[in-house]
C-alpha positions as CSV (number, residue, x, y, z in Angstrom):
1,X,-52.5,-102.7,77.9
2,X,-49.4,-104.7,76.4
3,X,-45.6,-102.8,77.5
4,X,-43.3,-102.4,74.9
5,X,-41.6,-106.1,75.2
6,X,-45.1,-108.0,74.7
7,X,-45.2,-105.9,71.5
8,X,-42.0,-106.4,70.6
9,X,-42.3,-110.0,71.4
10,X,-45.9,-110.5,69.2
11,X,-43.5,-108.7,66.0
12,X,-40.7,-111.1,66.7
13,X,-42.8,-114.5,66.7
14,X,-45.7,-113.0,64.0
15,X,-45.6,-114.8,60.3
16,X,-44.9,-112.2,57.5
17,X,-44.0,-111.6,54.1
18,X,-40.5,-111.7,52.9
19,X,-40.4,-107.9,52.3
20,X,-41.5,-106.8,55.5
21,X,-39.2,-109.9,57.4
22,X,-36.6,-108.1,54.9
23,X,-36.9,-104.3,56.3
24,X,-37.6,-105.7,59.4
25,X,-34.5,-107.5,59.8
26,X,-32.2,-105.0,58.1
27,X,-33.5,-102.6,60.7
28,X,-32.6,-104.9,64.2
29,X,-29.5,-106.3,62.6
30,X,-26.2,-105.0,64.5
31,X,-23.9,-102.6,63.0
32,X,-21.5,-104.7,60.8
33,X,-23.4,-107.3,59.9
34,X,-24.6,-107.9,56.6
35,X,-27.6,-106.5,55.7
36,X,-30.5,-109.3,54.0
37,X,-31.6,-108.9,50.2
38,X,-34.2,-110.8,48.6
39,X,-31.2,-113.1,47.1
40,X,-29.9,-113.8,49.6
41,X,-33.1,-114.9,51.5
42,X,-33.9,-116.9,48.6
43,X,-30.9,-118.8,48.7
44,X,-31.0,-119.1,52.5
45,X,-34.8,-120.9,51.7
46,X,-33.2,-124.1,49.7
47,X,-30.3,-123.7,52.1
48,X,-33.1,-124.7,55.3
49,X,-36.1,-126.2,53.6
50,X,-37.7,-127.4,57.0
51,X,-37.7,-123.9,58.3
52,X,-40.2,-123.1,55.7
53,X,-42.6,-126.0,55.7
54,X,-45.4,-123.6,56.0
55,X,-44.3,-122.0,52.6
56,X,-42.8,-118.5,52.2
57,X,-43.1,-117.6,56.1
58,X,-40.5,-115.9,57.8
59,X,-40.6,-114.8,61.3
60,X,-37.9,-112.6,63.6
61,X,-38.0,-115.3,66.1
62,X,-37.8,-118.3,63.8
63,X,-35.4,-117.2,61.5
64,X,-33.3,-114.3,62.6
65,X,-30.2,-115.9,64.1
66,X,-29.9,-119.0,61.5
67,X,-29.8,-116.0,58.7
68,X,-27.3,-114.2,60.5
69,X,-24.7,-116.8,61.0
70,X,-25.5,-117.9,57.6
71,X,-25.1,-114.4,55.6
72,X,-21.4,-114.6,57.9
73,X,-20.3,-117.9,56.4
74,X,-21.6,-116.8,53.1
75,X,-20.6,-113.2,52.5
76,X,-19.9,-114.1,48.3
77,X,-24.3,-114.3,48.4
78,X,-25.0,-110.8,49.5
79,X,-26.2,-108.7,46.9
80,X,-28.8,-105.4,47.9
């Protein structure tokens, strides 16, 4: 039986759709920091082609932190 990090670990690193990385992300993300929209993410995309090689798949563990210092630096892109 897996504990609670190993499945919290298998979300974090599991390819998914850009609507479910969306909710997923705007769920974890600290108080105060700006939420994801699909905008936003799309923007992010041509912002860091080579973390999307595969396509349109997004990942917790891949793409998390990169988002969140770059929705920081670029607070005019946010839109819900």
């Amino acid at each position: 039986m897996k504990s609670k990090n190993d499945r919290i670990l298998e979300q974090n690193q599991n390819v998914t759709t850009l609507a479910v990385f969306i909710e997923s992300y705007n769920k974890s993300v600290p108080e105060g920091f700006p939420k994801a929209s699909v905008k936003s993410l799309r923007k992010f995309q041509v912002s860091y082609p080579a973390l999307f090689k595969n396509g349109d798949d997004w990942s917790i563990d891949k793409h998390r932190k990169k988002l969140m210092d770059w929705l920081i630096s670029n607070a005019d892109i946010r839109v819900s």
